[in-house]
VEXTI-306086 format. One record per residue (C-alpha): residue in three letters; x, y, z. Coordinates in steps of 0.2 Angstrom, whole numbers, padded with zeros to 4 digits, always signed. Layout:
# residues N
ALAXYZ ...
END
This chain:
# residues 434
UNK+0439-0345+0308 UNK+0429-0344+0324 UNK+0421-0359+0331 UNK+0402-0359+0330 UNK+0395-0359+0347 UNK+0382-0371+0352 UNK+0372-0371+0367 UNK+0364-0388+0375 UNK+0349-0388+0385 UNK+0343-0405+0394 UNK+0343-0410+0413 UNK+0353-0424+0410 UNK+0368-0422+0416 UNK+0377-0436+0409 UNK+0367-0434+0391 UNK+0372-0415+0391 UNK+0391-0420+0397 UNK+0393-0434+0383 UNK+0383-0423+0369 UNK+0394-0408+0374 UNK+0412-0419+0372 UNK+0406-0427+0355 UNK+0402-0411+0347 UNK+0418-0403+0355 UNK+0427-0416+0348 UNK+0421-0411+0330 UNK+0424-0392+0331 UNK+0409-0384+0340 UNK+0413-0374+0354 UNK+0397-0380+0366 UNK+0390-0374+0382 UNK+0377-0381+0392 UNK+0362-0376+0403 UNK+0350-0389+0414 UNK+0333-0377+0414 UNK+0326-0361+0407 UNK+0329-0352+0419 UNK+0348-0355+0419 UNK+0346-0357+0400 UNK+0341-0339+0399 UNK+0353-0332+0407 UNK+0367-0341+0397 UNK+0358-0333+0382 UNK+0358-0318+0390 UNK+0378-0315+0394 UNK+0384-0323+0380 UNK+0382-0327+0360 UNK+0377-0343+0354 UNK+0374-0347+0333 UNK+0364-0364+0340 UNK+0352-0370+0353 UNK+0351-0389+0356 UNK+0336-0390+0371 UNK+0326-0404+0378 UNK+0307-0402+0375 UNK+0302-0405+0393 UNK+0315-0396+0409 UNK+0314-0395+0426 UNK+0306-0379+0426 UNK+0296-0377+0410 UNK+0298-0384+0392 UNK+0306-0380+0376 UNK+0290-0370+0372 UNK+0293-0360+0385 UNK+0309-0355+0380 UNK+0306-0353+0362 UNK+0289-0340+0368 UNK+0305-0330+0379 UNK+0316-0328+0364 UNK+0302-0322+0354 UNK+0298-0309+0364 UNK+0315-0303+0366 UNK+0317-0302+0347 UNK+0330-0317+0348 UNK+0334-0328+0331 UNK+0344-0339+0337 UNK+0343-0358+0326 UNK+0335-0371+0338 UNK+0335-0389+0336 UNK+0323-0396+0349 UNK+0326-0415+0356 UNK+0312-0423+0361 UNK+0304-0443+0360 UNK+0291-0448+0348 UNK+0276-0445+0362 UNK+0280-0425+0362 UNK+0281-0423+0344 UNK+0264-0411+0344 UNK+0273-0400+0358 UNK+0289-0398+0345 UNK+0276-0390+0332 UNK+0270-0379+0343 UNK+0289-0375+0349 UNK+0292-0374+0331 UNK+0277-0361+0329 UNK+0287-0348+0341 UNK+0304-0351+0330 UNK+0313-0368+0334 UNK+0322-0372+0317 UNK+0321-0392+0316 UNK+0316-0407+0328 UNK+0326-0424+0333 UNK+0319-0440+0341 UNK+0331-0447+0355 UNK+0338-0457+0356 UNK+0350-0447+0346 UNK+0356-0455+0331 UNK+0374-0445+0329 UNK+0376-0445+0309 UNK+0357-0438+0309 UNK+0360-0424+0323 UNK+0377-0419+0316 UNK+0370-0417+0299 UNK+0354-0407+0305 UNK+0367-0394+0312 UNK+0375-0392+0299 UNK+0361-0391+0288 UNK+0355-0377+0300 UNK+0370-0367+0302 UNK+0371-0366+0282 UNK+0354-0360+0283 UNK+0351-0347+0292 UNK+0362-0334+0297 UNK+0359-0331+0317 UNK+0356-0314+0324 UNK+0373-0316+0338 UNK+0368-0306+0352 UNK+0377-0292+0358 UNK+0383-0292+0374 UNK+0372-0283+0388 UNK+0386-0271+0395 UNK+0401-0260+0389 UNK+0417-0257+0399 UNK+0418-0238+0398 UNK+0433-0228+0398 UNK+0428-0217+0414 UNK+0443-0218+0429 UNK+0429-0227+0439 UNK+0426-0241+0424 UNK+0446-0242+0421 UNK+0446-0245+0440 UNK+0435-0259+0441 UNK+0440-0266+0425 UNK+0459-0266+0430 UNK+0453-0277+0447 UNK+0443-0289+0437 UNK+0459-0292+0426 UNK+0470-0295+0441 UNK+0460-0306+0451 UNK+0451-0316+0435 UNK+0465-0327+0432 UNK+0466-0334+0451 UNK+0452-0347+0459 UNK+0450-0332+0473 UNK+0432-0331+0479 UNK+0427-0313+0474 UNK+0413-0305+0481 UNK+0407-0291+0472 UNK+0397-0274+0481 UNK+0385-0263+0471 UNK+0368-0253+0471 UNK+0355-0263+0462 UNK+0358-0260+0441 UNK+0377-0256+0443 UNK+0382-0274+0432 UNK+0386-0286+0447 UNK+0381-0302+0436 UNK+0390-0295+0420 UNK+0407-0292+0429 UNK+0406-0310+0438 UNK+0401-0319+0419 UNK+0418-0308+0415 UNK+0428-0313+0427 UNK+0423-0330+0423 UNK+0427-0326+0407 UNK+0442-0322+0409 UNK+0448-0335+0422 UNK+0456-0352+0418 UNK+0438-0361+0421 UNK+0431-0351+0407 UNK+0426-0368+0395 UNK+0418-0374+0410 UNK+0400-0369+0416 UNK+0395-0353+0424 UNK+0379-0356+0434 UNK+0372-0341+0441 UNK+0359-0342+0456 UNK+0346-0329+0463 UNK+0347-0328+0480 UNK+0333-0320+0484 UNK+0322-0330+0473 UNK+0322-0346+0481 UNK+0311-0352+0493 UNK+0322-0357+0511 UNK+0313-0375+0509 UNK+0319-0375+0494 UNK+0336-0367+0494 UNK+0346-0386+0496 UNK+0339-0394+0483 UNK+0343-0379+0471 UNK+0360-0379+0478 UNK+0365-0395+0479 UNK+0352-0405+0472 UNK+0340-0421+0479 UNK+0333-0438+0474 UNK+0317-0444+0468 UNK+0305-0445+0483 UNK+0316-0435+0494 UNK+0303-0426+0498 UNK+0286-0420+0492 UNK+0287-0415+0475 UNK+0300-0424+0471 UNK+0295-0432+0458 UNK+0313-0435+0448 UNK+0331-0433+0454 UNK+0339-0415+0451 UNK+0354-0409+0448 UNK+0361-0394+0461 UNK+0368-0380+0455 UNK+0384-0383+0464 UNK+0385-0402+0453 UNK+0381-0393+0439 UNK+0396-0380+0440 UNK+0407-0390+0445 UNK+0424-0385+0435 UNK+0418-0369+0434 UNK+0412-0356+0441 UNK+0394-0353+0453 UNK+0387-0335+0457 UNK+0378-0333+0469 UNK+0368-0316+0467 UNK+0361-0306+0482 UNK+0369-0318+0496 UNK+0365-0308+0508 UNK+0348-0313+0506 UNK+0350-0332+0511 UNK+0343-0336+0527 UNK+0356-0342+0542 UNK+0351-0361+0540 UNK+0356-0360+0522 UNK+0373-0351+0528 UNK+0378-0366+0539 UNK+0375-0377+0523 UNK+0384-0366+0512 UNK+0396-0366+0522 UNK+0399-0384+0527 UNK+0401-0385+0507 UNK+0414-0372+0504 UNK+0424-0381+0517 UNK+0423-0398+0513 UNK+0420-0395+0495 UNK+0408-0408+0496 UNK+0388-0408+0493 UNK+0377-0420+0497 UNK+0360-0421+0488 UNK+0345-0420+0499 UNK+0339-0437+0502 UNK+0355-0445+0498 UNK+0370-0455+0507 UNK+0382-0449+0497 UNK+0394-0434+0497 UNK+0400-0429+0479 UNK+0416-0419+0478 UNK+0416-0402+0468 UNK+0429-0390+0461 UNK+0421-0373+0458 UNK+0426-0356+0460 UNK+0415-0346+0469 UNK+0408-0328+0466 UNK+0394-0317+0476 UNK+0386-0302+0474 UNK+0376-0290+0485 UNK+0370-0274+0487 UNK+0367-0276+0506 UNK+0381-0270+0518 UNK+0386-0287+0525 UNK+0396-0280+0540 UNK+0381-0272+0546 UNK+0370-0290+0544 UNK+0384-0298+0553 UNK+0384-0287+0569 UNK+0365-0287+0567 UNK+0368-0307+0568 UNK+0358-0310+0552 UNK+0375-0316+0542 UNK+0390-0328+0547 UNK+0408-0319+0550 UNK+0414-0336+0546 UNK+0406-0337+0529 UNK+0410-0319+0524 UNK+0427-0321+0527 UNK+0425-0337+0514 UNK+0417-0327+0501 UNK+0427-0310+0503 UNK+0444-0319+0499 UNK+0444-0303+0487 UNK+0431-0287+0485 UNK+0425-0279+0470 UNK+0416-0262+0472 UNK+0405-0259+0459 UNK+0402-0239+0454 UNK+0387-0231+0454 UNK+0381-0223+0437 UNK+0382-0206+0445 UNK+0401-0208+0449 UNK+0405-0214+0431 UNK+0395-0198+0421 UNK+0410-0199+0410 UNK+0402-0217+0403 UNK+0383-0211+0402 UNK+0383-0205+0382 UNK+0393-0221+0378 UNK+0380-0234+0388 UNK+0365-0223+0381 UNK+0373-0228+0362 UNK+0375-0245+0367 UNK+0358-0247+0371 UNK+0350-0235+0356 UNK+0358-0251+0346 UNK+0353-0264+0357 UNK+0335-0258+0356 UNK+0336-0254+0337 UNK+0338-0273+0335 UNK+0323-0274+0348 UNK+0310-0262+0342 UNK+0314-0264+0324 UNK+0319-0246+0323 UNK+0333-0234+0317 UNK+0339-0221+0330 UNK+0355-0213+0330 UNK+0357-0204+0342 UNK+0354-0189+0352 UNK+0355-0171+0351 UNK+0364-0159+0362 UNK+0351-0156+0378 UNK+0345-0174+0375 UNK+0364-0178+0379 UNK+0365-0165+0395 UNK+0350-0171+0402 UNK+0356-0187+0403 UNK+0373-0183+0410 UNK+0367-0171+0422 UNK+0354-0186+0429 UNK+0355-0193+0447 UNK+0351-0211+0439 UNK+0347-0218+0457 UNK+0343-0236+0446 UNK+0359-0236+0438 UNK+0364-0247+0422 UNK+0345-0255+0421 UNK+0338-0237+0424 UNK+0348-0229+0409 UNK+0345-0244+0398 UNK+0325-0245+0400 UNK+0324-0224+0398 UNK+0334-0228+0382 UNK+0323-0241+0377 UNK+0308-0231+0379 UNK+0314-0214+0371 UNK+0320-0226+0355 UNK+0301-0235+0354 UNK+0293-0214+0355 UNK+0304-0205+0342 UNK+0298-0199+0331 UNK+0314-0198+0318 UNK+0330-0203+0320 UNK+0337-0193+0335 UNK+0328-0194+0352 UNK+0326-0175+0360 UNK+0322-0170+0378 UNK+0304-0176+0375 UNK+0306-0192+0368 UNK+0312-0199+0386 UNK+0295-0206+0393 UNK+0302-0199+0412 UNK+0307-0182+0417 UNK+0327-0179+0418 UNK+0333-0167+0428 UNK+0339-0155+0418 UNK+0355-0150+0433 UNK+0367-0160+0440 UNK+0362-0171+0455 UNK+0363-0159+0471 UNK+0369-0167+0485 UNK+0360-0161+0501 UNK+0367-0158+0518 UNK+0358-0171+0523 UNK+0363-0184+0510 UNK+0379-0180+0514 UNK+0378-0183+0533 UNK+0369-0198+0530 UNK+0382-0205+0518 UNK+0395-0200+0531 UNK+0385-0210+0547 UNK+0382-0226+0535 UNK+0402-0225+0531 UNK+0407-0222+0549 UNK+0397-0237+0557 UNK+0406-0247+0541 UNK+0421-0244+0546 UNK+0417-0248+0563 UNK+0411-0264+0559 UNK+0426-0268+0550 UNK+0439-0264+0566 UNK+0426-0274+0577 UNK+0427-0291+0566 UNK+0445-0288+0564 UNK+0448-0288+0583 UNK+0455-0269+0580 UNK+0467-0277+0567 UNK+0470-0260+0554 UNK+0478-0270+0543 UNK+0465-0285+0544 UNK+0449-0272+0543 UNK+0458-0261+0527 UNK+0458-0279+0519 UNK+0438-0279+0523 UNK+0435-0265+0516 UNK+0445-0266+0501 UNK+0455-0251+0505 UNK+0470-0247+0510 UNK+0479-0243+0526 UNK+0481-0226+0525 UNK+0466-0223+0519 UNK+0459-0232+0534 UNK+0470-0221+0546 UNK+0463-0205+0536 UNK+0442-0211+0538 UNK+0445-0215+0558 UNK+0454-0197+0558 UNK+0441-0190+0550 UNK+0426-0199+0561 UNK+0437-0199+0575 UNK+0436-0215+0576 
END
């Protein structure tokens, strides 16, 4: 029998760390998040049959949480923890679909038997992941990679347009390594704040600095076993570089406004969809630290390179927004089909899945036609224009430059860079006259 899956959501780490053993202990498989926003995300890239959260986080509340999983049509059972002063907020949680409520401190018999009781009770909506595999050369590919270098503690750094599934393929990997009971803590590079980018890292202490008004836990602490993505890393500014750096060395961070270094084992995994060769000889990224993230590179394939895939994502998401809109689509017939296959999809993945979404909430019956999809498809395949193609081939040529420049003319070094081959470098520098 498969163990039911419970996720905890409090900032205290040593709370979260002891609750998460306990329950271990007595059959639960149990994850753990510190905010909403990390919270969400967890939700989002796996499936849970029990939410265990804190009434008040770092950055928002339990009500918060419970309005987000309304809106995204999300049923999960959730069993807010809260002291007797917050009881009013846990009604209104309660309004927006938490299940049950229990005053900490927590008394174990009493928070044991409210699980049960609400696993017996309901009968959870377990979400479907956000992604499929595919079965295109492109997706067998990528997959094949992921398999190989999953089981290793290699940092991977994964390259994609915007839409293509970076975060998905880094939860798999992590998935799929030997840290996978462990936390997986992903991080928006480009949303955070450079003042703020070491405290969300690595954390501070109360009264570090203005508005901090309690300790925090850093994202690195709070992975540590597992595994940290950090998403768009391009976007980090060259002070933060240095830091990050510092720590992958040392494997050591030191919370801002503390003394004290604390040792870490994580694995690390980055995404971008900036060319980082180009930032480095712009001197907006350190060599140094993409050679520590780039132990191993992932490419990630457009939409338009994997057309063999489209008709299988396009299913995947009819179902996912059946479940959403409350609808029951099927399908698609024949010219709903070629016009999504013959599509550019410039947004990729999250493009297909919102035109999906949208053609599923405007059909009229149970199979969506050419003029269910609420934006005009091409109804011919992508043209690729002489200019496109002398543009692709300049972006690719100054790349491959790069590469020989960092690598001190090194092939061998710059192929590794790349992610290709030797002879395959040898052919491009033929073929740019390189």
């Amino acid at each position: 029998m498969t163990m039911q899956h419970i996720l905890i959501i409090d900032d205290d780490l040593t709370f979260a760390i002891m609750l998460k053993a306990w329950l271990k202990k007595k059959g639960y498989e149990v994850s753990t998040a510190s905010n909403v926003k990390t919270a969400q995300k967890a939700i989002e890239g796996d499936r849970f049959d029990l939410i265990l959260s804190d009434v008040r986080l770092p950055d928002g509340d339990g009500i918060e949480l419970m309005k987000w999983a309304k809106m995204h049509s999300l049923d999960i059972p959730t069993i807010m923890m809260t002291s007797y002063a917050e009881i009013e907020n846990v009604v209104t949680a309660m309004k927006y679909g938490a299940t049950d409520y229990i005053e900490k401190p927590i008394k174990p018999d009493i928070l044991l038997k409210k699980i049960a009781d609400t696993l017996q009770a309901t009968t959870p909506r377990r979400k479907t992941p956000n992604y499929i595999e595919g079965t295109s050369d492109a997706a067998k590919h990528l997959h094949k990679y992921v398999s190989l270098v999953a089981p290793t503690n290699i940092s991977v750094l994964i390259n994609g347009a915007s839409g293509t599934g970076k975060e998905y393929v880094a939860q798999l990997i992590h998935r799929l390594s030997k840290r996978c009971d462990k936390p997986f803590v992903a991080i928006d590079c480009g949303a955070i704040p450079k003042e703020l980018a070491a405290s969300e890292f690595f954390g501070h202490i109360k009264g570090s600095f203005t508005g901090a008004v309690t300790d925090k836990t850093g994202a690195f602490i709070e992975a540590n076993g597992g595994t940290i993505f950090l998403d768009e890393v391009g976007n980090l500014s060259y002070e933060v570089q240095v830091q990050l750096l510092r720590t992958l060395q040392e494997r050591k961070v030191r919370p801002v406004g503390s003394t004290k270094e604390i040792a870490i084992d994580i694995r690390l995994i980055t995404a971008t969809n900036e060319n980082l060769l180009s930032a480095i000889s712009k001197g907006a990224f350190r060599e140094d630290l993409y050679h520590r993230i780039n132990e191993f590179t992932i490419q990630m394939p457009s939409l338009s390179e994997r057309r063999d895939d489209i008709v299988a994502f396009a299913d995947f998401f009819i179902s996912k927004a059946n479940e959403e809109l409350g609808k029951n689509v099927i399908g698609f017939d024949d010219k709903a089909k070629q016009c999504l296959i013959n599509y550019s999809w410039p947004g990729n993945i999250r493009q297909l899945k919102n035109v999906v979404r949208c053609a599923v909430l405007i059909a009229s019956d149970t199979i969506i036609h050419p003029c269910d999809f609420s934006e005009e498809l091409d109804s011919q395949p992508e043209r690729i224009t002489e200019t496109k193609a002398l543009r692709d081939a300049n972006e690719e040529r100054e790349k491959i430059a790069d590469a020989l420049r960092i690598a001190k003319y090194n092939k061998s070094r710059a192929a590794q860079i790349l992610g290709i081959d030797r002879k395959t470098l040898y052919n491009k520098m033929k073929q740019y006259d390189i």
